[in-house]
C-alpha positions in Angstrom: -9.6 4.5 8.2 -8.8 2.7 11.3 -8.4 -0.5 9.3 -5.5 1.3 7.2 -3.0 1.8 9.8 -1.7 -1.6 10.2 -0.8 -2.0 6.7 1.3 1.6 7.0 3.4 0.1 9.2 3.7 -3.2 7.3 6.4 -2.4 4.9 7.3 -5.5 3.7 10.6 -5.5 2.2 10.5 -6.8 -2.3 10.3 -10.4 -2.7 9.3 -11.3 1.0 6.7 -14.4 2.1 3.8 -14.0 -0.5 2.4 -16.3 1.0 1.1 -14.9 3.9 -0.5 -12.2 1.6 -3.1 -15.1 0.2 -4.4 -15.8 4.1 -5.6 -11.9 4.2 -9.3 -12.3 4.0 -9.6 -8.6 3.3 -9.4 -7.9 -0.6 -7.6 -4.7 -0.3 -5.4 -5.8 2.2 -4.5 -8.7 0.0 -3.6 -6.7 -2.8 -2.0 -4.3 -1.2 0.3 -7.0 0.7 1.4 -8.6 -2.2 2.3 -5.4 -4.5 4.6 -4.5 -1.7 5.8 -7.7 -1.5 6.4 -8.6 -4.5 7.4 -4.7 -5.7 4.8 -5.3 -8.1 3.2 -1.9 -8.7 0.1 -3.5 -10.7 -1.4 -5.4 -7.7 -2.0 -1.6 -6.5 -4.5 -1.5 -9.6 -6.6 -4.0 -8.0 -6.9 -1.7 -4.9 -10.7 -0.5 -4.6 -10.0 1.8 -1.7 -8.5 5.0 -3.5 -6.3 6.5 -0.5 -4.7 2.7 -0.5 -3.9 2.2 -4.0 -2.1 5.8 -3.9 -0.4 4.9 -1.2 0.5 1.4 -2.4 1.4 3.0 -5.7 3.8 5.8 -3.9 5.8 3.3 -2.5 6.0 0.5 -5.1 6.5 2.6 -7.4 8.3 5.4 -5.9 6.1 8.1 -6.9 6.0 10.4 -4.8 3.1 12.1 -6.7 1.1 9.8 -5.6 1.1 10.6 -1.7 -0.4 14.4 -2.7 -3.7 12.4 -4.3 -4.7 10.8 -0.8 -7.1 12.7 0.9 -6.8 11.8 4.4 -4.6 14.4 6.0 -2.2 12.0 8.2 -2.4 9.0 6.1 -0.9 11.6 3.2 1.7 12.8 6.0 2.8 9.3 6.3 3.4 8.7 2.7 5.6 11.9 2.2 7.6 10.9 5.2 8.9 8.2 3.7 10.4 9.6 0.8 
């Protein structure tokens, strides 16, 4: 899980540079950098890592439903937090 933290903290605001998204090697990452960038909530569908696509889909999509699916105790913390 150690690989998920930075992308907690990167909470790109809608329509920011996509294109830094496309150098992320990682998949996941990828994905999960352009949904938030973009605001586009089906990128999260592409997300293999459950706990990631929840979170991504909690925040892009504001569903706050989302955050109780993640099963990593702080990582679910964090996603209630912010709403």
């Amino acid at each position: 899980m150690g690989w998920l933290l930075p992308l907690l903290f990167m909470s790109a605001p809608a329509f920011a540079d996509v294109s830094r998204c496309y150098s992320i090697k990682d998949r996941d990452q990828r994905y999960y950098c352009l949904a938030t960038a973009r605001g586009d909530k089906s990128r999260c569908y592409a997300i293999k890592n459950r706990d990631q696509k929840n979170l991504c889909l909690a925040q892009v999509g504001s569903q706050k439903n989302r955050c109780y699916s993640i099963k990593d105790r702080d990582q679910k913390a964090l996603c209630l937090s912010r709403f």
